[in-house]
C-alpha positions, -999 to +999 in steps of 0.1 A: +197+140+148+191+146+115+162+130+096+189+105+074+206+093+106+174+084+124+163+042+128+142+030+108+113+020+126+114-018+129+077-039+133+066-072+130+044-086+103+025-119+108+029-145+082-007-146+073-001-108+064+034-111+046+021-121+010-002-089+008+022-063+027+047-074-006+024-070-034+012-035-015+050-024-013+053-035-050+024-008-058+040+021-037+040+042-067+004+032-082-018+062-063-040+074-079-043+114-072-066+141-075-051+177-071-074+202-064-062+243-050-061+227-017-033+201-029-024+169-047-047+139-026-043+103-025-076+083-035-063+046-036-046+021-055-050+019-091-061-020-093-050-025-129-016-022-111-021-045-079-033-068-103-003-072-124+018-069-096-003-103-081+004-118-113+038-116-111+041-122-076+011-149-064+012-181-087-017-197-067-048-181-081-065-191-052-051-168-025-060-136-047-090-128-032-078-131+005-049-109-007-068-086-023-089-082+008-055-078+028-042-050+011-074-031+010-071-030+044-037-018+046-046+007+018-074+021+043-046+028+072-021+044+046-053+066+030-061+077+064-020+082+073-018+100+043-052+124+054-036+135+084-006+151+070-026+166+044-041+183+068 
């Protein structure tokens, strides 16, 4: 089956989660790269960007910082993701 016909893969994200998974989807294209002869690497977010994006998308100032903590985390798992197939 061709790559463009496959499933999506479906998974389940609990609530406490949801608010942090968004903003992280909303910075998707906010890496910031080195590129060395070996190839171009991921290093992380750029946090300028996840901040505007929480700006825009988390009125209670509040929550930020449990937010913040969130998407590190799922920043980790998508740096190490993104190590493997660089490798």
């Amino acid at each position: 089956m061709p790559e463009f016909e496959k499933e999506p893969d479906v998974f389940e994200v609990w609530k406490c989660s949801e608010q942090a998974l968004r903003v992280f989807l909303q910075c998707a294209t906010q890496w910031n790269v080195v590129t060395t002869m070996n190839g171009v690497f991921r290093t992380g977010l750029d946090y300028t960007a996840v901040r505007a994006v929480m700006e825009l998308m988390v009125e209670d100032r509040s929550q930020w910082l449990d937010i913040l903590r969130d998407i590190r985390s799922i920043e980790s798992g998508a740096l190490t993701g993104f190590s493997k197939v660089n490798h």
